[in-house]
N, C-alpha and C positions, 0 to 999 in steps of 0.2 A: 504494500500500500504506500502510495506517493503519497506526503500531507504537502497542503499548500503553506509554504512557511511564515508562524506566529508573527514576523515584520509586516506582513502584508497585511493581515488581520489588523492586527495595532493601528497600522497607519490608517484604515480606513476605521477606524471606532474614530480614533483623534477626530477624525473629517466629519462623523457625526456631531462633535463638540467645538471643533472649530479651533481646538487647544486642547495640546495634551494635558496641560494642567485643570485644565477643567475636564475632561475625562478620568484623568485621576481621586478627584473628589469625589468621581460619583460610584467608584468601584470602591466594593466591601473588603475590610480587611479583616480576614480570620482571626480568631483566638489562636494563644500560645494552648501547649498542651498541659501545661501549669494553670493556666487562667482554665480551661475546659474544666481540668481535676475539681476546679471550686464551684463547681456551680452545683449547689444542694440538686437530687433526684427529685425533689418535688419539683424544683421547678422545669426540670424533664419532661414530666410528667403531663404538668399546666401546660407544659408549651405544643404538646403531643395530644391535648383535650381542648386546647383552644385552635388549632389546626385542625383537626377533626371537625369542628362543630361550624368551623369559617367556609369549609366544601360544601357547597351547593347554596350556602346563605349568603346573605348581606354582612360583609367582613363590620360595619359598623353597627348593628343590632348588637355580633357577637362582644363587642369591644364596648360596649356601652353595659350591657347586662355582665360584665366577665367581674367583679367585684362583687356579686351574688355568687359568682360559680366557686369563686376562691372560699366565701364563707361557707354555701354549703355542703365541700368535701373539703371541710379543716387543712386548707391549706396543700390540699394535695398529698397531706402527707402519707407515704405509701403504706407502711403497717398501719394507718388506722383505714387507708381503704381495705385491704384485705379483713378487718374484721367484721366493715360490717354485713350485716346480714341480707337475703334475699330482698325482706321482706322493707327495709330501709333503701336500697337500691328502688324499689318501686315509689318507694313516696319521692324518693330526690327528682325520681324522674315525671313526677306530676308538679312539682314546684312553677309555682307561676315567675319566681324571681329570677328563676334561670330558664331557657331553651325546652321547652320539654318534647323532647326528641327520646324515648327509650334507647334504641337502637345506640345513638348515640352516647349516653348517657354511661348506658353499658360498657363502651370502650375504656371508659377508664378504669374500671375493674379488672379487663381484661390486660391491657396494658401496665396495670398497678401487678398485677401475678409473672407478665414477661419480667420487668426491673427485677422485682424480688428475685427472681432466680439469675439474674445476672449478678447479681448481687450479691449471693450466695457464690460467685463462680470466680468474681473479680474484685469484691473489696466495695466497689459501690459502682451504678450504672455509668454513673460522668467518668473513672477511669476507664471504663470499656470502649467508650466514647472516643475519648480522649487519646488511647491508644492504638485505635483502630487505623490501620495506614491507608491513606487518601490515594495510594497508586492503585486502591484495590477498591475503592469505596462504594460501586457498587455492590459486591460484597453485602456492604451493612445494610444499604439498600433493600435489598431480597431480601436480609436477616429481619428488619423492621418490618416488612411484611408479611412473611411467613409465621414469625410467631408474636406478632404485633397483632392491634383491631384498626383496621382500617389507614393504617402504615402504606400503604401501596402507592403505585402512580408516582405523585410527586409531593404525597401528604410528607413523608418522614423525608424526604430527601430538600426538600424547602425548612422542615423543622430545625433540619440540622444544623443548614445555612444560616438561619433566625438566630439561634445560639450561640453561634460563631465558630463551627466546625466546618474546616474549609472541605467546600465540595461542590464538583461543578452541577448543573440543574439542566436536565432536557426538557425545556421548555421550548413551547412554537421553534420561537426565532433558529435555538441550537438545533432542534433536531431537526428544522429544515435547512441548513445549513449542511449536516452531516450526512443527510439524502442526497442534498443537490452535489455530494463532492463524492457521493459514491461510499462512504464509510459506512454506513448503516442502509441494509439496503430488507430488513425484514420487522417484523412488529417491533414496536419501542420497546418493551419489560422481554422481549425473549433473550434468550443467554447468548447468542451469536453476536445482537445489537449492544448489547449492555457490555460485551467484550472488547468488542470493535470502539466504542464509544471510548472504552477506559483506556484504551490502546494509545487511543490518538489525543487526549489528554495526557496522558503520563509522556507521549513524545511531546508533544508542544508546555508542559512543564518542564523538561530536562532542555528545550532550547531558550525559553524564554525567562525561566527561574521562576516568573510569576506564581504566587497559587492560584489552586482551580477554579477555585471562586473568581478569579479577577479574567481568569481566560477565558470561565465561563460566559460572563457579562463582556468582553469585547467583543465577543464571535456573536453575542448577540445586536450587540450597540452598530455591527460592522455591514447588518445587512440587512436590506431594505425594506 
């Protein structure tokens, strides 16, 4: 596989902003793996239930009622979601001060049981995180969906970004960029694309030094 080389990309983001320096402000800078380490699993969690419940709604409903969502699952904190009961899970999800969405609602409990066993496995979810290597980071991708609720797509893979764990995002712009150039030539989430994808990031991070985050967002800022 030829890639077309990450100067050329660059130079046409710049052209979007007219100045590389203003291009610059407007790319995400990841966390260190030290700053990842600190970031409490609750708020993992809230960030993985507030993503969730922003799919398919009005991102400002969720963001207006999310100080209801924090009061009524105590903070998110993961062992007291595991305790409580069926029958508590049913009332949280008739609450009118938050979304009442079940389905949804649901996720967090589902997702509070994946953490705890990572947790079990790694010391706390934010090191597994945190240590997880970004030349592989589809990987976690799949991981967050498979034994995550509703982790798929681009819910956890946007979560992670949010957070500040560098990771690029197939969104529109990139994955029709990666079509149009021949690199991904079958479904987005199957394993030949999500290979191919990670392929040609990890080469355009070893030319360019950038993280993937940032080569994410030029390859999108680059084309039309």
């Amino acid at each position: 596989m030829t890639y077309e080389h990450f100067d050329l990309i660059y130079d046409r983001a710049i052209s979007r902003f007219n100045s590389e320096a203003l291009l610059q402000t407007n790319l995400a800078t990841p966390k260190t793996t030290e700053a990842l380490m600190k970031i409490g699993d609750d708020r993992w969690l809230a960030a993985f239930t507030q993503k969730v419940f922003q799919s398919g709604m009005n991102w400002q409903v969720v963001s207006n009622k999310w100080p209801n969502f924090e009061d009524a699952f105590f903070g998110f904190d993961i062992e007291k979601m595991l305790l409580m009961h069926d029958e508590m899970w049913e009332e949280k999800a008739k609450d009118p001060k938050i979304i009442r969405h079940f389905g949804k609602v649901m996720t967090i409990r589902e997702n509070a049981i994946m953490m705890s066993e990572i947790q079990a496995k790694h010391g706390s979810f934010a090191k597994f995180i945190a240590e997880f290597p970004e030349n592989n980071i589809v990987e976690l991708w799949q991981y967050l969906k498979k034994q995550g609720a509703r982790l798929g797509g681009n819910t956890g893979a946007y979560t992670l970004r949010i957070m500040g764990k560098d990771t690029f995002l197939l969104s529109k712009d990139v994955e029709g960029y990666l079509r149009n150039h021949g690199i991904i030539t079958t479904g987005r989430d199957t394993q030949s694309a999500l290979k191919a994808a990670q392929q040609a990031f990890n080469h355009w991070h070893e030319q360019s030094g950038l993280p993937y985050c940032q080569i994410s967002q030029c390859i999108a800022y680059s084309v039309n």
